[in-house]
C-alpha positions as CSV (number, residue, x, y, z in Angstrom):
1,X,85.2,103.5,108.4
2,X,86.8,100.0,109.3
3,X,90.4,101.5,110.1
4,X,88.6,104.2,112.6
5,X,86.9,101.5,114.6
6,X,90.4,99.4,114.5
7,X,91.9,102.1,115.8
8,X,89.7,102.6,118.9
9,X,89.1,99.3,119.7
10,X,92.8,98.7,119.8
11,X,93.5,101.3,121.7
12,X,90.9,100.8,124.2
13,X,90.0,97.1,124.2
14,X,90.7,95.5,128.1
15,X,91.9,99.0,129.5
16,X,88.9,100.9,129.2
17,X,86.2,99.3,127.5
18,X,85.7,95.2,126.6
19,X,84.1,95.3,122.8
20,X,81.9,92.5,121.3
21,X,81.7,92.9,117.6
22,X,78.2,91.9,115.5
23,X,79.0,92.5,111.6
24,X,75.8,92.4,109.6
25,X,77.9,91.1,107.1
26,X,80.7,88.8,107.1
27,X,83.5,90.0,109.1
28,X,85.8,89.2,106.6
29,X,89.8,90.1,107.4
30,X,88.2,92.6,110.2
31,X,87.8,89.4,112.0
32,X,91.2,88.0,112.2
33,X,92.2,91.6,112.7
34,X,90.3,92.1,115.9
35,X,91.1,88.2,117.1
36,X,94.8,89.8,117.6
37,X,93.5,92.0,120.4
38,X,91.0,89.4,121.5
39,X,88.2,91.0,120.6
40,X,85.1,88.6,119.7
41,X,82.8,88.9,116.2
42,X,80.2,87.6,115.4
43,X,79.1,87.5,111.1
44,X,75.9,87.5,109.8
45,X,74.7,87.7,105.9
46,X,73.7,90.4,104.1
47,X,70.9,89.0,101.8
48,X,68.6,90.9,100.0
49,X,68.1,94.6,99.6
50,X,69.3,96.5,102.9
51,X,69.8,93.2,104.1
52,X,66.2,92.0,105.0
53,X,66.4,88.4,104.0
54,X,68.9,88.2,107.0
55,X,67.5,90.9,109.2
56,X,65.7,88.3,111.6
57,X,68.8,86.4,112.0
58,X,70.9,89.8,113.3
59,X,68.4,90.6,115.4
60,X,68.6,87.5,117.1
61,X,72.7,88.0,117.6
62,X,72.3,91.4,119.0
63,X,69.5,90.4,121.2
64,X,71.9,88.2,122.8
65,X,74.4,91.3,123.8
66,X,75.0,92.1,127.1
67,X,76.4,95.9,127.1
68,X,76.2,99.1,128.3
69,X,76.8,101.0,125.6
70,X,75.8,99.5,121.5
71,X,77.8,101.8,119.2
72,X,76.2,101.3,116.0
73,X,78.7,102.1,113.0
74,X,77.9,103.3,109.1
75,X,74.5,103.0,109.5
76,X,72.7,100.3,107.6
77,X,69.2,100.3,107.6
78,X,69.1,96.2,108.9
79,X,71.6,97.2,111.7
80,X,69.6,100.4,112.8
81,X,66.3,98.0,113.0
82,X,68.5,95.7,114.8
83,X,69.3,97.2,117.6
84,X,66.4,99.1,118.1
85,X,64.4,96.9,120.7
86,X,67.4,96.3,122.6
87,X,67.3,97.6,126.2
88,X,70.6,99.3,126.5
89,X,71.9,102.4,125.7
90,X,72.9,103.7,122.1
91,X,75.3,105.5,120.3
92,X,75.9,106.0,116.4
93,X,78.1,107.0,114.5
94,X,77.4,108.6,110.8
95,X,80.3,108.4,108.1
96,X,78.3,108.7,104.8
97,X,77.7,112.6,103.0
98,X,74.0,112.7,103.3
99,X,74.0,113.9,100.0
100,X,72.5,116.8,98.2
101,X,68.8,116.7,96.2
102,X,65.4,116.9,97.7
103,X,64.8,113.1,97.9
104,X,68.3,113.0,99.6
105,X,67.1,115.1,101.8
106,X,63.7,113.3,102.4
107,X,64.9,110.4,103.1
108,X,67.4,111.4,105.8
109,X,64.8,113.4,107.4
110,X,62.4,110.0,107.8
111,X,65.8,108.3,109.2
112,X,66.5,110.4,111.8
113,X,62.6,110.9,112.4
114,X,62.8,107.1,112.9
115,X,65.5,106.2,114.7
116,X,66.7,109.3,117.1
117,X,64.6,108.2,119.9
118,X,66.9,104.8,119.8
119,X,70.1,107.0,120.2
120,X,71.7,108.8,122.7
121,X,74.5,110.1,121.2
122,X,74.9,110.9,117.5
123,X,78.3,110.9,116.2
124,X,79.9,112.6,113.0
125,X,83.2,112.2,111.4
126,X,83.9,115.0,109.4
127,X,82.2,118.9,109.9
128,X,80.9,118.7,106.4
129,X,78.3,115.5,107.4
130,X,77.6,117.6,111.1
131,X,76.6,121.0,109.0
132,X,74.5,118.8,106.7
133,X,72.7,116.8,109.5
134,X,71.7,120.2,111.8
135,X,70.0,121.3,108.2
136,X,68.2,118.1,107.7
137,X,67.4,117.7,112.0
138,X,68.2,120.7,113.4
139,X,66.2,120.0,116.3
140,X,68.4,116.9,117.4
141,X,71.9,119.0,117.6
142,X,72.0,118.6,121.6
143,X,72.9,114.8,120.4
144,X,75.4,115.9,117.9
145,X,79.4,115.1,118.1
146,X,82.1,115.6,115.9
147,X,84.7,113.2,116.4
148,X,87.3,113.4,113.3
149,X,89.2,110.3,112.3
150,X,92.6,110.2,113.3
151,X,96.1,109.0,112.1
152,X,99.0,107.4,114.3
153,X,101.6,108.5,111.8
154,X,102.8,112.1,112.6
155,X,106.3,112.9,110.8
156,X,107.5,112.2,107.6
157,X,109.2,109.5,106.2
158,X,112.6,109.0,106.3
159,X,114.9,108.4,103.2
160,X,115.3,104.7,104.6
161,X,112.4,103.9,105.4
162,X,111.4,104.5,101.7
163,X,114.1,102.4,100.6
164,X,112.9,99.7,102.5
165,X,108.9,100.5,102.0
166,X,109.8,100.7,97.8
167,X,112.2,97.4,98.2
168,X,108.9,95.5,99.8
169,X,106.7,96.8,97.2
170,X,109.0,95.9,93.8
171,X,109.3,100.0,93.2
172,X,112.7,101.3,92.0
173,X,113.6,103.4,95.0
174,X,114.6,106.5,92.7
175,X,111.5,106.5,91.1
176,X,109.1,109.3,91.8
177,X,105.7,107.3,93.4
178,X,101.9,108.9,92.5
179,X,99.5,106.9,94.5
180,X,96.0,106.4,95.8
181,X,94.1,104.0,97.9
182,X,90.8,103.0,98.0
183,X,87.9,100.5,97.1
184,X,88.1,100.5,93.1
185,X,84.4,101.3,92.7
186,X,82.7,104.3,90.0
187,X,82.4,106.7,93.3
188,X,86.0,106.6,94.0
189,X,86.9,108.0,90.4
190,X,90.5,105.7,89.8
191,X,89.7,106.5,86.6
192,X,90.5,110.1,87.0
193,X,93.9,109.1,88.7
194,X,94.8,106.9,85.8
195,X,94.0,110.1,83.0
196,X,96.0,112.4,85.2
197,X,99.1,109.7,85.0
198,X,98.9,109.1,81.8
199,X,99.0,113.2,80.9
200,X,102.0,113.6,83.5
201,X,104.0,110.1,82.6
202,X,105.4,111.5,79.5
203,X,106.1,114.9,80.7
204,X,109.1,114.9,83.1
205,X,112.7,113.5,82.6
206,X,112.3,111.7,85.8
207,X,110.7,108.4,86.5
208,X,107.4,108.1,87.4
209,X,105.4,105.4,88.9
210,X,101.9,104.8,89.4
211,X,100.2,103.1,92.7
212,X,97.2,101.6,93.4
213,X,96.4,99.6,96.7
214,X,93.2,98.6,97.1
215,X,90.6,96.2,95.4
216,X,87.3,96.1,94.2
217,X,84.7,95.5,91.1
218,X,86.7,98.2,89.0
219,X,89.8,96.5,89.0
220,X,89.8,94.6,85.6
221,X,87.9,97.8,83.8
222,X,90.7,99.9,85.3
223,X,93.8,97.6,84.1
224,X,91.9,97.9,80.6
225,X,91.9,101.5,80.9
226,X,95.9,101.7,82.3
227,X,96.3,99.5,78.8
228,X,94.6,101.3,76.2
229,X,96.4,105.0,77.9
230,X,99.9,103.5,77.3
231,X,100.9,103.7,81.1
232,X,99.9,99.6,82.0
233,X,104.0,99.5,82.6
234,X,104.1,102.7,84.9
235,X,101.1,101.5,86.6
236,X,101.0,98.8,89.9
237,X,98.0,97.2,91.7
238,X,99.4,95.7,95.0
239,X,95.7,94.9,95.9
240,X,94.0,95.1,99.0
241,X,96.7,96.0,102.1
242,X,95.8,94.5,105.6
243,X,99.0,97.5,106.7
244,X,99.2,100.5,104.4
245,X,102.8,101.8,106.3
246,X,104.5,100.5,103.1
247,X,102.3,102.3,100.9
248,X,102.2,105.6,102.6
249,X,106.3,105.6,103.1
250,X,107.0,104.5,99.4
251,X,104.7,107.1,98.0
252,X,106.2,111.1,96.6
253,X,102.7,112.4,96.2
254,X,99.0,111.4,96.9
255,X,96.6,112.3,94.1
256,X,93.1,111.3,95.5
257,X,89.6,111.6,93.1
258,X,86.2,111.3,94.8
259,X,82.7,112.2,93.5
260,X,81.6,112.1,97.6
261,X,83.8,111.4,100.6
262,X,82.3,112.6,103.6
263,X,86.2,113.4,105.1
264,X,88.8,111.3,102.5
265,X,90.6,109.5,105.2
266,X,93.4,108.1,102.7
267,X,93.9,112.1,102.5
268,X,94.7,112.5,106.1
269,X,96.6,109.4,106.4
270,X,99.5,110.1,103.7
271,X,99.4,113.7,105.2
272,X,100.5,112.1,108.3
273,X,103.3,110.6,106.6
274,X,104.5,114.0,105.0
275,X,102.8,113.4,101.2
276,X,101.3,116.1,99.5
277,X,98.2,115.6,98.0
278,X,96.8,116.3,95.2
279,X,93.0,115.4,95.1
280,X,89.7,116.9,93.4
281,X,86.5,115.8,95.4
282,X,83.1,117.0,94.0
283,X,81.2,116.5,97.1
284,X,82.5,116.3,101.0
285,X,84.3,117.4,103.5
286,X,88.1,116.9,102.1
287,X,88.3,120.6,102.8
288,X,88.2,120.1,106.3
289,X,91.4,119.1,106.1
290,X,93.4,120.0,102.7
291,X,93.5,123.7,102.1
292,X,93.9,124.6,98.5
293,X,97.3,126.6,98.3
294,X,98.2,126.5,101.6
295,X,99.0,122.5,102.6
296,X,97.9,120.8,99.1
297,X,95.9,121.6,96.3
298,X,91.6,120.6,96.2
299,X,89.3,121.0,93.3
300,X,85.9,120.7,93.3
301,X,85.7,119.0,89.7
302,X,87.8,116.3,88.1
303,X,89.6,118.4,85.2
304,X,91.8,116.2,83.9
305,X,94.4,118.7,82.6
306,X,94.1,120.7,86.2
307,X,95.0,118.3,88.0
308,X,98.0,117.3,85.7
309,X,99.4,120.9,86.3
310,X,99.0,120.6,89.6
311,X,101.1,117.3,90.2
312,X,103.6,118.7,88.0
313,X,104.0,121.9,89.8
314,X,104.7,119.1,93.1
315,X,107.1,117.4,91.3
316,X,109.3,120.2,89.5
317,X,109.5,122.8,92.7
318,X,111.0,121.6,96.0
319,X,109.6,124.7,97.8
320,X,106.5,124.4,97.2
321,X,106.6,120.7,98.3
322,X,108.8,121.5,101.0
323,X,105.7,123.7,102.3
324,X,103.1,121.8,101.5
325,X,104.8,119.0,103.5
326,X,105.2,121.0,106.6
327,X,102.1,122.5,107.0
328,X,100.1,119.4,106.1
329,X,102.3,117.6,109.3
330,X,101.1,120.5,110.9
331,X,97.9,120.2,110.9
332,X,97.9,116.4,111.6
333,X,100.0,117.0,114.8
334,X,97.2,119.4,115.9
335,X,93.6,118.0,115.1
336,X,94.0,114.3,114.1
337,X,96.0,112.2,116.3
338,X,94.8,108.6,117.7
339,X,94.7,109.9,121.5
340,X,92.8,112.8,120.3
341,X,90.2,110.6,118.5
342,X,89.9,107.9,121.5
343,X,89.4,110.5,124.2
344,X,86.4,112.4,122.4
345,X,84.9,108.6,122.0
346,X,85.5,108.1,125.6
347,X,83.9,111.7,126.7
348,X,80.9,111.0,124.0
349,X,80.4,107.3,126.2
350,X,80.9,108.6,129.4
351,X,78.1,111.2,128.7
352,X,75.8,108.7,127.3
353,X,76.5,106.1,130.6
354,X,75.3,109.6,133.0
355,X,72.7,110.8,131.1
């Protein structure tokens, strides 16, 4: 979600569009980020549940914006409420699944009940979340967009760049990388990843390292985890990566687990870079992009020795990487570039500003 808002405020801050940012929680690295292109945020707490120990506090902040256009990003219930006095016009943008089960269902329906009217524009980024929305408001879908994310990396990486992306990252450059990226939480399913390695580290004469970037609450449970499955040696955190380019170029294969992902951007990304993926999502829209067979292989449950076979199959047959390689640059090239992206956000805002 953060990356998809870098990448259109970067690309359209001071040509097109001047942004203000209000976080309604602390800005964190996002705001020296955006301070690079001179863009302006603002922090706020996040206190209490959804937020509503600080609520009055961001409501005062966005009170004080003077826009045309307030795109409204995630949603949080505090920000929704927040901007929903303000004069100007809205947009929003939905990256969650909405989730299946009645009370899931419920409870979507009273959002959109309550907060359409603020909104001109809804936005989704993936067409699993859109087909789930017209079933739970079917009467709003004049408002709906689909705007997928996007990727500026379009070809595949080059034997020196590896060497340089492995040197950066402590990685023997002949070694054969299995990664994943993510916020180490229970949703995300590292887990998973670290079973599969563990099956697969012992079963291949070449060698095989493991790659985590990312942080979160999970991290110490899942260095306990890469411990007590013999693979703690094979296995390296590099932590939380303002630029993932050395990531992506160092890695041989992606193997991504999710319970729900409304798209599985970290798919799309090493895709981009020419990295098969390997991923088993049990709930989103992965399959908008990864075809099982055809550019990657998707299972909709995490079966441990599945999975295994399925890396394995990457890593002993060059055609079938060879293809899986191609088509997935394919497909980037065609639906998920960065101009792409920007102009359907600029069509969506132009719309909004006539209506």
């Amino acid at each position: 979600m953060e990356q998809a808002s870098y990448i259109l405020m970067r690309e359209t801050q001071n040509k097109s569009i001047d942004w203000q940012v209000q976080s309604v929680t602390s800005a964190g690295e996002g705001k020296e980020i955006l301070a690079e292109i001179n863009i302006p945020v603002f922090d706020n707490l996040y206190e209490g549940k959804f937020g509503y120990k600080s609520h009055l506090d961001l409501k005062k902040k966005v009170k004080n914006f003077s826009a045309d256009i307030i795109l409204v990003t995630g949603p949080t219930l505090t920000g929704c409420m927040s901007v929903k006095s303000h004069p100007c016009k809205k947009v929003l943008a939905i990256h969650f699944c909405h989730k299946s089960g009645f009370f899931n269902f419920l409870k979507w329906k009273a959002f959109y009940q309550i907060f359409q009217p603020d909104y001109q524009a809804i936005i989704y980024h993936s067409p699993y979340i859109l087909e789930e929305a017209k079933k739970i408001a079917p009467q709003l879908q004049h408002k709906f967009h689909l705007i997928e994310y996007s990727t500026q990396r379009c070809s595949a990486t080059t034997i020196s760049e590896r060497d340089i992306a492995c040197k950066s990252l402590g990685i023997p450059a002949n070694a054969f990388v299995i990664g994943n990226a993510g916020w180490l939480i229970q949703r995300k399913r590292f887990d998973i990843f670290l079973e599969v390695c563990s099956k697969i580290s012992n079963c291949n004469n070449q060698q095989l390292i493991f790659l985590i970037a990312g942080d979160g609450p999970l991290r110490g449970e899942l260095e306990v985890l890469a411990a007590k499955l013999g693979i703690s040696g094979k296995v390296k955190f590099i932590g939380w990566q303002k630029d993932l380019s050395s990531f992506y170029k160092s890695l041989n294969l992606l193997l991504f687990n999710s319970d729900s992902d409304a798209f599985g951007r970290t798919v799309m990304e090493a895709m981009g870079y020419g990295v098969p993926v390997v991923a088993s999502v049990v709930e989103g829209g992965t399959d908008s992009i990864l075809t099982n067979g055809k550019n990657g292989y998707l299972i909709r449950e995490h079966n441990v020795d599945l999975l295994s076979e399925c890396c394995l199959e990457l890593i002993n047959n060059k055609d079938t990487y060879q293809q899986f390689q191609r088509q997935s640059l394919e497909v980037v090239k065609s639906r998920f570039t960065n101009e792409l992206f920007v102009q359907k956000y600029l069509d969506v805002f132009n719309t909004v500003l006539k209506s």
